[in-house]
C-alpha positions as CSV (number, residue, x, y, z in Angstrom):
1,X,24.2,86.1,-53.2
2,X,22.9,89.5,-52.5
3,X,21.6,90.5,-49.3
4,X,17.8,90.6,-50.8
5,X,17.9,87.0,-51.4
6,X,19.9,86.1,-47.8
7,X,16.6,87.7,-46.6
8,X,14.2,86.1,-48.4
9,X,16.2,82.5,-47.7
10,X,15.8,83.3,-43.8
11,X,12.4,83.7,-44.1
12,X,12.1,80.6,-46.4
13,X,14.0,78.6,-43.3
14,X,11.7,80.3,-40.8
15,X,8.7,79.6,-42.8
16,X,10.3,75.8,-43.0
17,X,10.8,75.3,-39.6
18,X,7.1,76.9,-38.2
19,X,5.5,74.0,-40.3
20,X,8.0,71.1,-39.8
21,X,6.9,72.1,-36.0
22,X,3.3,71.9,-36.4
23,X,3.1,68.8,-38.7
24,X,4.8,67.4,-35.5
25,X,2.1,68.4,-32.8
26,X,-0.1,65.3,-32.7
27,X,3.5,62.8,-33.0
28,X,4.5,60.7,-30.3
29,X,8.2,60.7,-31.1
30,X,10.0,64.1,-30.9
31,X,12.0,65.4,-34.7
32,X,14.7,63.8,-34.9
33,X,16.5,65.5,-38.4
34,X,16.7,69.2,-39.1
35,X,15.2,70.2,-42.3
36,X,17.2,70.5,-45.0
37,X,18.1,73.8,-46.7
38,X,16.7,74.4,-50.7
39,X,18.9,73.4,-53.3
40,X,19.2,76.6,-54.9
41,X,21.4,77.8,-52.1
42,X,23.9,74.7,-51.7
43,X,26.5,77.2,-50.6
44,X,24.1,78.5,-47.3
45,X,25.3,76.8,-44.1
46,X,22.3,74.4,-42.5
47,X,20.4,76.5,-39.7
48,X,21.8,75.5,-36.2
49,X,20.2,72.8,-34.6
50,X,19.3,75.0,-31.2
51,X,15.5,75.3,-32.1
52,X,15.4,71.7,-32.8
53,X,16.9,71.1,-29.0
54,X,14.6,73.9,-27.7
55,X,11.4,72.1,-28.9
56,X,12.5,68.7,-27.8
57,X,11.8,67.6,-24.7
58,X,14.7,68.1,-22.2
59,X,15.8,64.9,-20.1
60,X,16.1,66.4,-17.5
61,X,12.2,67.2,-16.5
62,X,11.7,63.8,-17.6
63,X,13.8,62.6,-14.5
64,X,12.1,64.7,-12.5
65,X,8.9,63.7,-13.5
66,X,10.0,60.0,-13.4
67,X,12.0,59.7,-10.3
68,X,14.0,56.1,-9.9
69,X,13.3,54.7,-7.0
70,X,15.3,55.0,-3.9
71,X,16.7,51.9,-1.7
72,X,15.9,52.9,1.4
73,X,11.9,53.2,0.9
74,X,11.9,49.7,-0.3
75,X,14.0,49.1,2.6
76,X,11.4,50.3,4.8
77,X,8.5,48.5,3.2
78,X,10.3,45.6,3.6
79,X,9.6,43.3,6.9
80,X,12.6,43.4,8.6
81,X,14.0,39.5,8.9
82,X,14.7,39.4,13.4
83,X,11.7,38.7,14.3
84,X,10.7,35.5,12.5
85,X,12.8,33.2,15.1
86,X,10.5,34.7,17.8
87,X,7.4,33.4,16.3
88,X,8.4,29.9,15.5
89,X,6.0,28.0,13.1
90,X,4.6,25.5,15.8
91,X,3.0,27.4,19.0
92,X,3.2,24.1,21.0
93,X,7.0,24.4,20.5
94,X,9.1,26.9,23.6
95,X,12.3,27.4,22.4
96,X,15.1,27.4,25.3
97,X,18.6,28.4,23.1
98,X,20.8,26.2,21.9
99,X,18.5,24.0,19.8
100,X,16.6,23.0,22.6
101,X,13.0,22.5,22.8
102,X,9.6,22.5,25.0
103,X,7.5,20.1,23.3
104,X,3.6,20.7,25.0
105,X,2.0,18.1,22.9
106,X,4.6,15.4,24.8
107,X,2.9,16.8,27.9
108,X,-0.1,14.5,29.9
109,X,-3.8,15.6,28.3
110,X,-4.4,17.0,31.5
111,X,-1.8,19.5,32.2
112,X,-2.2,22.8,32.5
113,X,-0.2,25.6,32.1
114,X,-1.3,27.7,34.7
115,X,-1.2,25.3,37.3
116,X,-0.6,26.5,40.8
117,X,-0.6,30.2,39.8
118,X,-4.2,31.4,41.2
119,X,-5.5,35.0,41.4
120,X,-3.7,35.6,45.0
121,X,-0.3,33.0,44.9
122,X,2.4,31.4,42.6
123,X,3.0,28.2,45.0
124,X,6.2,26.0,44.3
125,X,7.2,22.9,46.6
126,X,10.5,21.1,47.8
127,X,12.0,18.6,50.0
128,X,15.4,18.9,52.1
129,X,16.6,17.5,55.1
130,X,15.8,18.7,58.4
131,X,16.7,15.4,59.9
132,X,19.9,13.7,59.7
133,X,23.5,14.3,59.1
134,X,22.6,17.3,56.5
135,X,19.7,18.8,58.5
136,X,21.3,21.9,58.3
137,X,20.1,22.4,55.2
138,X,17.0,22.3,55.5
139,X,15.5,25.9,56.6
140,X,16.6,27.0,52.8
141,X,13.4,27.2,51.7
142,X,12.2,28.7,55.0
143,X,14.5,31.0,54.1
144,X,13.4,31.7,50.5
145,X,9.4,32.2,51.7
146,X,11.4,34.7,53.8
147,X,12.4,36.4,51.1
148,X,9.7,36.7,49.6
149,X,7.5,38.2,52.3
150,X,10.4,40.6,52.7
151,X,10.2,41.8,48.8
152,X,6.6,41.2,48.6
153,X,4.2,40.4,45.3
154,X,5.3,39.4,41.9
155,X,2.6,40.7,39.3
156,X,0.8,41.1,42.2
157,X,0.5,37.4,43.6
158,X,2.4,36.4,47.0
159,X,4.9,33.4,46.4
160,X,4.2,30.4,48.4
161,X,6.6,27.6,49.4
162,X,5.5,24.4,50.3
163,X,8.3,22.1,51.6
164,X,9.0,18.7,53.7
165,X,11.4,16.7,55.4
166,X,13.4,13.8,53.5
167,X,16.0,13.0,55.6
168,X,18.1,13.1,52.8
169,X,16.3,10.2,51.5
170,X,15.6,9.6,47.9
171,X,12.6,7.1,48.6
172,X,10.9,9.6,50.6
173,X,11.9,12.7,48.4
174,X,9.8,10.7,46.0
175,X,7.0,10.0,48.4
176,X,6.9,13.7,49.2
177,X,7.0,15.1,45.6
178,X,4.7,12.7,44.3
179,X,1.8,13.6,47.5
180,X,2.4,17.5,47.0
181,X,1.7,17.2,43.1
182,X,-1.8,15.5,44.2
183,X,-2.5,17.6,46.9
184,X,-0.6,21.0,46.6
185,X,-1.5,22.6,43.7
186,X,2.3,23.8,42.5
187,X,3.4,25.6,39.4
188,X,6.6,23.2,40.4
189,X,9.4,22.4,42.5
190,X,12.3,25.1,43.6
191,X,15.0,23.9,45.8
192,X,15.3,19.9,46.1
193,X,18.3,19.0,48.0
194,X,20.6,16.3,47.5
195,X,22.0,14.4,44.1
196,X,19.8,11.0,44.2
197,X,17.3,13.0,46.0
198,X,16.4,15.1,42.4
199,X,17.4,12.1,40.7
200,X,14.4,10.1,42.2
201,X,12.1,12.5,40.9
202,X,13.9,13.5,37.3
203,X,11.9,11.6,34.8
204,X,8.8,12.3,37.2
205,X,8.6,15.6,36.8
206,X,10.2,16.2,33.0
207,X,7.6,13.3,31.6
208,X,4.8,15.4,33.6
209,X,6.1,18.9,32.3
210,X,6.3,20.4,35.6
211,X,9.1,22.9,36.2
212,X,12.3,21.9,38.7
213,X,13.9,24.3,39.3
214,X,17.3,24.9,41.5
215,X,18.2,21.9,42.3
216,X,20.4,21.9,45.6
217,X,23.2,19.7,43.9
218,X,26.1,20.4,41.3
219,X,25.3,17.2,39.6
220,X,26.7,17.6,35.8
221,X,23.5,16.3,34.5
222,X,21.1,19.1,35.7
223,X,22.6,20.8,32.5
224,X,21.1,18.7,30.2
225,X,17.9,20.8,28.2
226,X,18.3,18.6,25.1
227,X,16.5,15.6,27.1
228,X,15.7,17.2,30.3
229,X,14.4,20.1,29.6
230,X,12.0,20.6,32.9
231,X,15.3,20.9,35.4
232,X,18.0,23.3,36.2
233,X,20.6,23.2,38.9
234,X,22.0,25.9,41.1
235,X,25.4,25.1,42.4
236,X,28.6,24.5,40.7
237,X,28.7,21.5,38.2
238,X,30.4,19.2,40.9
239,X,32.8,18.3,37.4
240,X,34.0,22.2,37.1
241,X,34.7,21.6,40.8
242,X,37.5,19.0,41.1
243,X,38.4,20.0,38.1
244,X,39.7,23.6,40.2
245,X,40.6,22.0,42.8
246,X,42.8,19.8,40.5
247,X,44.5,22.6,39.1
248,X,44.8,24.1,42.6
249,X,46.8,21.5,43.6
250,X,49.0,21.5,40.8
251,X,50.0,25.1,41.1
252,X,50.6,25.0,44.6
253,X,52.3,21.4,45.2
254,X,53.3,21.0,41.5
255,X,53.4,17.6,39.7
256,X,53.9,14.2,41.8
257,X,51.9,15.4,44.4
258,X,49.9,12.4,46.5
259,X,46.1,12.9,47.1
260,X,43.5,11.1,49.1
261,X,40.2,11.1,48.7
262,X,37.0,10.9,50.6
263,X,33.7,11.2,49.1
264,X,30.0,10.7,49.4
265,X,29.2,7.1,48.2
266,X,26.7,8.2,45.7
267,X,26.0,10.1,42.6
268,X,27.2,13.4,44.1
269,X,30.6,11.8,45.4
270,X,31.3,9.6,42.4
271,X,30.9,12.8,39.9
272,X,33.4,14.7,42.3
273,X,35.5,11.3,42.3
274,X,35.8,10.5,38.5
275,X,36.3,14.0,37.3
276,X,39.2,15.0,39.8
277,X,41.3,11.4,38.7
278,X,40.5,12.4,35.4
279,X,42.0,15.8,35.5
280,X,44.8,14.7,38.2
281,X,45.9,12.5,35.7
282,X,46.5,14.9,32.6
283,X,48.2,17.2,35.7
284,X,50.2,14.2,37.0
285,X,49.1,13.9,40.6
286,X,48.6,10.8,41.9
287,X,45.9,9.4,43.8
288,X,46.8,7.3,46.2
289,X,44.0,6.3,48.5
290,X,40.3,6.7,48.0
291,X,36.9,5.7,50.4
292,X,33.6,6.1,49.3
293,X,31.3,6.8,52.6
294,X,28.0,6.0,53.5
295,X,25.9,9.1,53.4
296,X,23.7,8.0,56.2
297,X,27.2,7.2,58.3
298,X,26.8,8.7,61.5
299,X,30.4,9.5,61.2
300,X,33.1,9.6,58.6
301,X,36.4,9.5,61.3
302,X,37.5,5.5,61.0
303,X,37.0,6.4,57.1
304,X,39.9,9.9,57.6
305,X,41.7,7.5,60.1
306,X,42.2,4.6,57.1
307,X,43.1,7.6,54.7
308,X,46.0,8.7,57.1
309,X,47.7,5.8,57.0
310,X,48.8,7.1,53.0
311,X,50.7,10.1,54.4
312,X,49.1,11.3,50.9
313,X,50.0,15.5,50.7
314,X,46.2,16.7,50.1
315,X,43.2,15.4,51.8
316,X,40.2,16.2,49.3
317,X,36.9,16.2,51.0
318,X,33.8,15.2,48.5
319,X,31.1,15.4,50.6
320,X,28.7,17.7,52.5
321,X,26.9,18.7,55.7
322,X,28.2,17.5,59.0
323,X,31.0,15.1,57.4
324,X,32.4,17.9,56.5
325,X,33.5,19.1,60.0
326,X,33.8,15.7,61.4
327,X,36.7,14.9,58.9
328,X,38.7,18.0,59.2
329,X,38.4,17.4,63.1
330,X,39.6,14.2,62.9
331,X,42.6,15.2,60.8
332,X,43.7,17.6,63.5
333,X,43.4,14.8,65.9
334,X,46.2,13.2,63.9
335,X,50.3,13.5,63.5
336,X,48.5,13.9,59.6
337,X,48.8,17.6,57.7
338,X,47.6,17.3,54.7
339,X,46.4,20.4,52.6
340,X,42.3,20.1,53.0
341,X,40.1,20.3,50.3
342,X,36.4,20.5,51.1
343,X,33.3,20.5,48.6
344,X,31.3,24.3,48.2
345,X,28.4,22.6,50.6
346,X,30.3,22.8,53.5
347,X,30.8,26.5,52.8
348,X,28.8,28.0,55.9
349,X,31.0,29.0,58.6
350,X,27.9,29.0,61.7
351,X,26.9,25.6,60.8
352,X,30.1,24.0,60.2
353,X,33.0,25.4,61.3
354,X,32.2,27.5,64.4
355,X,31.5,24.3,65.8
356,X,35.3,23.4,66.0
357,X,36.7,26.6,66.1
358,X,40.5,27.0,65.7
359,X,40.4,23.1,64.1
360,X,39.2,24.8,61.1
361,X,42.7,26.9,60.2
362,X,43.7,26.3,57.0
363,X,40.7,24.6,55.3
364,X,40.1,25.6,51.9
365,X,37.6,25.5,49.3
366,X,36.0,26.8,46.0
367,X,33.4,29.7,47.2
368,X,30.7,30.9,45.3
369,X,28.5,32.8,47.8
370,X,28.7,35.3,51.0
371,X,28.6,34.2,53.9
372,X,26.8,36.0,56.4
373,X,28.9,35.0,59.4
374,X,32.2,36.0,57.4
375,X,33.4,38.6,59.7
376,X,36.0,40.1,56.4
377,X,32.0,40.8,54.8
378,X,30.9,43.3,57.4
379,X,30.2,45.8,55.1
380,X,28.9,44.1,52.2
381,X,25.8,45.5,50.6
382,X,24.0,42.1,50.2
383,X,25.0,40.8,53.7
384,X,23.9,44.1,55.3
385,X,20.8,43.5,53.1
386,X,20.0,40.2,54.0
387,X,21.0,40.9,57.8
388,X,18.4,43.7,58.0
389,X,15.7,41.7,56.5
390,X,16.2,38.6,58.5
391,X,16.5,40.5,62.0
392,X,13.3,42.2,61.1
393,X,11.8,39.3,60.2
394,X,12.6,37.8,63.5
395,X,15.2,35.3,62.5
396,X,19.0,35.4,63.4
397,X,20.8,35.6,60.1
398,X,23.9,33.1,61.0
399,X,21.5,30.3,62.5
400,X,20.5,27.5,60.2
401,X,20.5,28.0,56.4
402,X,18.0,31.2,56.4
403,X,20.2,33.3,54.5
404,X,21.4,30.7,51.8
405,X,17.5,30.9,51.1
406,X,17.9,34.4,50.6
407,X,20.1,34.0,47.6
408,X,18.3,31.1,46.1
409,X,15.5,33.7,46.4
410,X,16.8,36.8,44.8
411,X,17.4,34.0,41.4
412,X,14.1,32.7,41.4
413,X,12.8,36.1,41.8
414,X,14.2,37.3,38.8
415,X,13.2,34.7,36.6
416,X,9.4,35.0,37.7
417,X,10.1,39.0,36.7
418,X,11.5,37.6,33.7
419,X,8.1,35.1,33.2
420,X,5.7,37.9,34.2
421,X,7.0,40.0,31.3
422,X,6.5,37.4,28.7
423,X,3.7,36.9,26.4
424,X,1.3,34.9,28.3
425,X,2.5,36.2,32.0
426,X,3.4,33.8,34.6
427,X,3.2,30.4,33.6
428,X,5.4,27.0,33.5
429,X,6.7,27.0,30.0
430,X,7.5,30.8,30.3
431,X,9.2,29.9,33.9
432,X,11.5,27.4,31.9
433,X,12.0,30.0,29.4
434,X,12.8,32.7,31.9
435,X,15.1,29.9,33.6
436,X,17.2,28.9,30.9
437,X,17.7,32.5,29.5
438,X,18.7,34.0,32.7
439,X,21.7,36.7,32.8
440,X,21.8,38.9,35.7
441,X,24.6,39.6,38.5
442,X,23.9,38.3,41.7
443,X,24.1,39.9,44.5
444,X,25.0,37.2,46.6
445,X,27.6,35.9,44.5
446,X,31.2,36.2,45.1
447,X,32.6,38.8,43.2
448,X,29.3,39.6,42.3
449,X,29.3,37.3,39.7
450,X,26.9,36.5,36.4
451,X,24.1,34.4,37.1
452,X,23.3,33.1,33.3
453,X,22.3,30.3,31.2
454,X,21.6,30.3,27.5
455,X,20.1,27.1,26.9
456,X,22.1,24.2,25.2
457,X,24.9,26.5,24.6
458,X,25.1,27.5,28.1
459,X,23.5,24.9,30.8
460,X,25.1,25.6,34.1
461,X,24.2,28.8,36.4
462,X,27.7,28.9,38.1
463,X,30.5,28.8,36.5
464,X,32.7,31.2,38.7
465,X,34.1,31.0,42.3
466,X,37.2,31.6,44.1
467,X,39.5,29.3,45.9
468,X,40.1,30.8,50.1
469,X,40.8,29.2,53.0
470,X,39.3,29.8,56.2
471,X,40.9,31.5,59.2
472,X,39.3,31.5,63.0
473,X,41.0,33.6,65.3
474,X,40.0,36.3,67.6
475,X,38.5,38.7,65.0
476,X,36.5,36.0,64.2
477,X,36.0,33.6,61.5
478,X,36.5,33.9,57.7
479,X,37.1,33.3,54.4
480,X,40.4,34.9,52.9
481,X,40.7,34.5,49.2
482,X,44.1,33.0,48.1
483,X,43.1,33.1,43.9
484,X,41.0,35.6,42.2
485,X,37.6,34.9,40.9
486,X,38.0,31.3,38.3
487,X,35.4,32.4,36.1
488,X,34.2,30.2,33.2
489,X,31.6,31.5,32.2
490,X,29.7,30.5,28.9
491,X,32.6,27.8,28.8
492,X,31.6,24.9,30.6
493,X,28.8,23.8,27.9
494,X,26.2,21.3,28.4
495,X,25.7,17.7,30.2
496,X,28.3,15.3,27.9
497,X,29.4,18.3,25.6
């Protein structure tokens, strides 16, 4: 072909390709074939396909102008899923952890909420003993108003304690309770003492939805939310007791061991009772000997006297307030020398033990608070604390049970912090709330020790303590740790579970 016509066949193509382009203007689809090239040059290689590609839209700008979307904008549109357990479909239904439940509508038509919270107080009641063989006891709440007035308002309203005298009598812990709900005007209770004491009053209070909190007792069933969801304790479940001082025994006398027991005859005792044969039994100590004493006894010392006679190797003490001391005395009044085992309520050194001095050596228990007349806690932060605010308040901090108030106190003071900060402020079903979601480290504790509850996975406040002994001599008069801190906590469960 000569070059004329290899001219006029590129302009022919040109031509060809300037048209094909324009016929093409007003099509949705792009061109998809080349055209082809005149038959009269079959030999003429087809044009390359680059203007084709360069007048076809690229798909690249139609990414660009398209974008896929990205994850994480969705993502963030998205409600995120946590906070649907906080608002729970029925508002008349508190949840506590664990599967446990407030129920408001099961509360009286005419309770209210609010009660005993006014514009000025938050006003809670109680009833102790400050008659009788455990009258020792009762200046605890004396001792919480004193903390209080030392730390001053809570969402700026004064706490009030109301208390009376029981005697350490169930029938007139009901009498008391009962006239102070009529009368008192009380959010609730804080501080009962004694086992049948709160029991007189349990379904009281729970079918009336009014908070109590505290309880002065380690009875296991105080950790119960599931069906009692209004009360809390504030000791050691009296169960996790003997069960340590079970296992105390069989590390330091080893299997075979003989124990005797005295304890309270009532709920309190027979709780410490049944759970230390059950554990001494898996541990193979044996029990020998056993009384149950009357808690309004004036003394326990005929009851140690008959418990002598079985030479047993450990005397286990199960009861509280002035028995406590009376017993031990009695045993060193005796050719007896048992190891001595006493419960964690006849911890204070000025109100038991001081009182027999030297008789004292060797006594052992499981501690769970400082006590301000340990001389070995001189310079402890809380006892300086609560030795400061008690002198300026007037009130010497080893007489009575003043500074036990003080740590009962500093707990219910962080749970009303806890209450205020909720929706809906202070208020009783946020005061259970608070209560059975605490987790802080008390200061009063030994070993400074957690101070928590999670509901039905977690129903007891202490699960940790140490087992010491006590020593009196002429440094004075304290308790020397012979194990480290037993600490169970989250372990110990709930009441039957």
């Amino acid at each position: 072909m000569s070059k004329l016509l290899r001219i006029l066949f590129g302009l022919f193509v040109v031509f060809a390709l300037v048209a094909s382009a324009c016929g093409n203007d007003d099509d949705d689809a792009p061109v998809a074939d080349a055209p082809l090239a005149p038959e009269e040059a079959p030999d003429e290689p087809a044009p390359a396909p680059e203007p084709e590609d360069e007048d076809e839209p690229a798909p690249e700008p139609e990414d660009e102008d398209e974008p896929a979307p990205a994850p994480e904008p969705e993502d963030e549109d998205e409600p995120a899923p946590e906070p649907e357990p906080e608002e729970p479909s029925d508002p008349n239904i508190v949840e506590l952890g664990g599967g446990a439940v407030i129920d408001i509508t099961e509360c009286p038509s005419e309770w209210d909420n609010y009660q005993g919270v006014t514009d000025s107080e938050i006003r809670f009641g109680s009833s102790l003993p400050r008659s009788g063989a455990l009258a020792g006891f009762g200046t605890i709440s004396d001792g919480v108003q004193l903390y209080f007035d030392h730390v001053g308002p809570i969402d700026g309203r004064e706490v009030v304690m109301v208390s009376r005298d029981d005697g350490y009598v169930p029938a007139r812990t009901l009498t008391n309770v009962e006239e102070m709900i009529d009368v008192e005007n009380l959010l609730g209770f804080a501080g009962i003492l004694g086992s049948p004491n709160n029991l007189a009053v349990h379904d009281l209070l729970n079918e009336n939805c009014i908070p109590q909190l505290l309880n002065l007792t380690g009875l296991p069933e105080w950790g119960d939310p599931g069906n009692y969801p209004w009360t809390t304790g504030a000791l050691m479940s009296y169960e996790t007791e003997s069960r340590v001082w079970c296992q105390h025994v069989a590390d330091e006398l080893g299997s075979g061991a003989t124990v005797a027991i005295l304890s309270l005859g009532n709920d309190a005792g027979e709780a410490w009772r049944v759970a230390f044969n059950e554990c001494a039994t898996g541990l193979g100590l044996d029990v020998v000997e056993e009384i149950q004493h009357d808690p309004q006894a004036d003394s326990v010392g005929a009851d140690v006297i008959n418990l002598a006679a079985s030479d047993a190797d450990v005397l286990v003490v199960a009861s509280s307030g002035a028995f406590c001391p009376q017993a031990v005395a009695t045993v060193a009044s005796l050719p007896w020398e048992p190891m001595v085992l006493v419960a964690n309520g006849c911890q204070s050194i000025s109100l038991f033990w001081v009182p027999i001095g030297p008789l004292a050596n060797g006594v052992r228990l499981v501690n769970t608070q400082k006590d301000m007349a340990d001389s070995s806690l001189a310079d402890d932060e809380w006892v300086q604390f609560v030795r400061g605010a008690l002198e300026s308040q007037g009130v010497d901090p080893e007489a009575a049970s003043h500074a036990l108030g003080y740590i009962f106190g500093e707990i219910l003071h962080e749970v009303l912090l806890d209450a205020a900060s909720m929706d809906g402020g202070i208020n009783r079903t946020n005061l259970m709330r608070a209560m059975w979601q605490m987790d802080f480290d008390s200061r009063g504790a030994i070993g400074n020790s957690p101070r928590a509850m999670d509901g039905a996975n977690d129903s007891y406040m202490v699960e940790a303590g140490r087992i010491e002994e006590l020593v009196v001599d002429a440094d004075g008069a304290r308790w020397v740790p012979i194990s480290d801190v037993i600490d169970y906590e989250g372990e110990t469960g709930t009441f039957g579970n």
